[in-house]
FILO-322898 format. One record per residue (C-alpha): z, y, x. Coordinates in steps of 0.25 Angstrom, whole numbers, padded with zeros to 4 digits, always signed. Layout:
% residues N
ZYX;...
//
This chain:
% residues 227
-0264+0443+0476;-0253+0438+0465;-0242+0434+0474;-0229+0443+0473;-0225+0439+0487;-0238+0445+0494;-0241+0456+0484;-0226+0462+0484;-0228+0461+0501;-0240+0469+0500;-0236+0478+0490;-0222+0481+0501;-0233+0483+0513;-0236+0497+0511;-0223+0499+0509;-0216+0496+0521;-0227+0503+0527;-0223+0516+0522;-0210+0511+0527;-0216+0509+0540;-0221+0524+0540;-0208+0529+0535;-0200+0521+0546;-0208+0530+0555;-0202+0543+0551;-0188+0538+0553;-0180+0534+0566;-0174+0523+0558;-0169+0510+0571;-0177+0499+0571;-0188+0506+0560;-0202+0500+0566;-0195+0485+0567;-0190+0486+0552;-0203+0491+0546;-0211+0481+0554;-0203+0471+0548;-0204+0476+0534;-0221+0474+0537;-0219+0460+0542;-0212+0456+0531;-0224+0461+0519;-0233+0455+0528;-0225+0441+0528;-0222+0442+0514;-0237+0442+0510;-0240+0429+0516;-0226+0422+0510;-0233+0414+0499;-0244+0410+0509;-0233+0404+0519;-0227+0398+0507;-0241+0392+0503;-0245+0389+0516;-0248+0373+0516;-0245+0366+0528;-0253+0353+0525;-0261+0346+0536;-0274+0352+0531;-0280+0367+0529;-0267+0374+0536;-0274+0380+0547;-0283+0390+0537;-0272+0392+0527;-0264+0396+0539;-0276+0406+0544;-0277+0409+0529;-0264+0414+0530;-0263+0422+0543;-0275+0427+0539;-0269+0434+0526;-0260+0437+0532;-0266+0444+0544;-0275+0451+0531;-0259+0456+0524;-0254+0462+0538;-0269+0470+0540;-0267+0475+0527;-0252+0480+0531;-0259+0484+0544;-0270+0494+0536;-0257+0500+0527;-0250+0503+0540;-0264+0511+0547;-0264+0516+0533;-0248+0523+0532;-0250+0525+0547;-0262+0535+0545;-0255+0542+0534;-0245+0544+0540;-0249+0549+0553;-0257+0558+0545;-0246+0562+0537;-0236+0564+0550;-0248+0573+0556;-0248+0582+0543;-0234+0584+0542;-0231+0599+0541;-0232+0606+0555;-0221+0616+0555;-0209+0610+0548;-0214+0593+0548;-0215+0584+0558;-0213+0588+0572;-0225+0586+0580;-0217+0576+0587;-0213+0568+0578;-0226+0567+0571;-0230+0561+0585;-0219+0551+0584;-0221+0547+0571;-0238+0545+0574;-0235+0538+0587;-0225+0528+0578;-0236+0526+0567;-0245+0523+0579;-0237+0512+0584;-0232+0506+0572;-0246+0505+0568;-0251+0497+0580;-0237+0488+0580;-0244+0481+0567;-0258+0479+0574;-0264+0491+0568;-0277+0492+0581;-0275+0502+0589;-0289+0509+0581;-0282+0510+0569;-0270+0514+0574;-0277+0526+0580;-0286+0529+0566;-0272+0529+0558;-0267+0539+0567;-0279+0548+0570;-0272+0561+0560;-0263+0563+0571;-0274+0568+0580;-0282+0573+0570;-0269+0583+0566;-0264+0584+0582;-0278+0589+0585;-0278+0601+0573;-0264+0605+0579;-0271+0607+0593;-0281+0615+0586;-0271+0625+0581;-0261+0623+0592;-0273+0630+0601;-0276+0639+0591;-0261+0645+0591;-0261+0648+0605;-0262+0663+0605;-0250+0667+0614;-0244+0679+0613;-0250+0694+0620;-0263+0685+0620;-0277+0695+0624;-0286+0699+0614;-0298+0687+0615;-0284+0676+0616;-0280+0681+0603;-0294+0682+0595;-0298+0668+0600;-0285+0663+0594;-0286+0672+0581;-0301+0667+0579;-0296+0652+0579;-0300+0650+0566;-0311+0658+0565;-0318+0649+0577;-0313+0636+0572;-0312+0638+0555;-0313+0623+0551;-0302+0618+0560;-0293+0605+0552;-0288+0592+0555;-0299+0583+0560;-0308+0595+0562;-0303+0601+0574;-0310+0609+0585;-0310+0603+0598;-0301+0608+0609;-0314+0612+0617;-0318+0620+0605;-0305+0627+0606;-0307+0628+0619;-0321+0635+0618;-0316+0643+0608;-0304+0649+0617;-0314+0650+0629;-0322+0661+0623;-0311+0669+0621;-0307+0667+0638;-0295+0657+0633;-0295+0648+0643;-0280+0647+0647;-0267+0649+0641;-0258+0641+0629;-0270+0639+0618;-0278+0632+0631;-0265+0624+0634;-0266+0619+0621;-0281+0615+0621;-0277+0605+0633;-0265+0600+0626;-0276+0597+0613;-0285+0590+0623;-0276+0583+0629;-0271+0578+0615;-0285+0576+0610;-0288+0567+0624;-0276+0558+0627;-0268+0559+0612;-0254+0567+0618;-0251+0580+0619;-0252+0587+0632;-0240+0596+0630;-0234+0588+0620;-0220+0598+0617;-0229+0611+0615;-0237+0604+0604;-0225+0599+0596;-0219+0613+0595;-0233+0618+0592;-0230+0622+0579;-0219+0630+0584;-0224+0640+0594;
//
């Protein structure tokens, strides 16, 4: 590709998509509108010299026409995987930001939910969209796991506080993407006579989250790094 037109587009793509990403962290008015403008423009600049070119003779002007929106439809799928691609970084990024003094629980759910509709606005399918996005859960589903795990209240009885001093002992490989399932945890508590209180609570909110996607009791799970 020698043209300086279409290789200087290509070269301001990724660009503007980390633009895009940035936009996402600020409350800038008008911030979505301005960034999809900026992408509309790399791709039209790609196919300035084909327009130019383009021969409007009586003959062959259908296929150079198809050739064209074909290559261009090939520029914006290529814009399309560098958006999945800044869009799963990202997310991933936003889900591993420090728990105590980074992002808020809440505003890493905003920020996601802005990635995953930003994404789909440029015709990402909705598969993709959901691959590109897939650390959120993975991350959400590990914070269950400990959110139960820290459930000892206080004045507990004696088998309340050795099932939740043996947490680690019973599950010693926990990590992201290799969690225990709730109904292990739920086991696990079981054989202790746990079968009520705050750490059970906190099983129904993680199977909720795990069936439908939202948190159950949505305010208690922001501040769970504070209580």
């Amino acid at each position: 590709m020698k043209d300086p037109v279409r290789i200087g587009a290509l070269v301001a793509a990724p660009i503007l998509l980390a633009l895009f990403v940035y936009f996402l962290f600020i409350d800038a008015p008008g911030r979505y509108t301005a960034v999809g403008f900026m992408i509309a423009f790399a791709v039209l600049a790609t196919r300035l010299r084909d327009l130019k070119n383009l021969d409007f003779g009586t003959t062959g002007i259908k296929a150079e026409l198809e050739q064209k929106l074909a290559e261009a439809q090939a520029t914006i799928t290529q814009l399309q995987r560098i958006a999945e691609l800044f869009g799963k970084i990202s997310v991933e990024q936003i889900s591993m930001s420090n728990r105590m003094t980074g992002l808020s629980s809440e505003k890493k759910r905003e920020f996601i939910s802005n990635i995953n509709s930003e994404l789909r606005a440029i015709g990402i399918p909705d598969e993709r969209v959901k691959d590109a996005i897939s650390s959120q859960r993975a991350f959400d589903i590990y914070d269950y796991y400990w959110w139960v795990s820290q459930a000892l209240q206080a004045n507990p009885s004696l088998s309340e506080f050795e099932a939740f001093k043996n947490f680690h002992q019973e599950f010693p490989h926990v990590d992201i993407g290799s969690t225990p399932s709730p109904s292990e945890v739920s086991a696990y508590l079981a054989r202790y006579g746990i079968t009520q209180g705050e750490g059970i609570e906190r099983l129904k909110d993680w199977r909720h989250y795990e069936e439908t996607g939202q948190h159950r009791r949505v305010k208690l799970w922001d501040a769970r790094h504070y209580s």
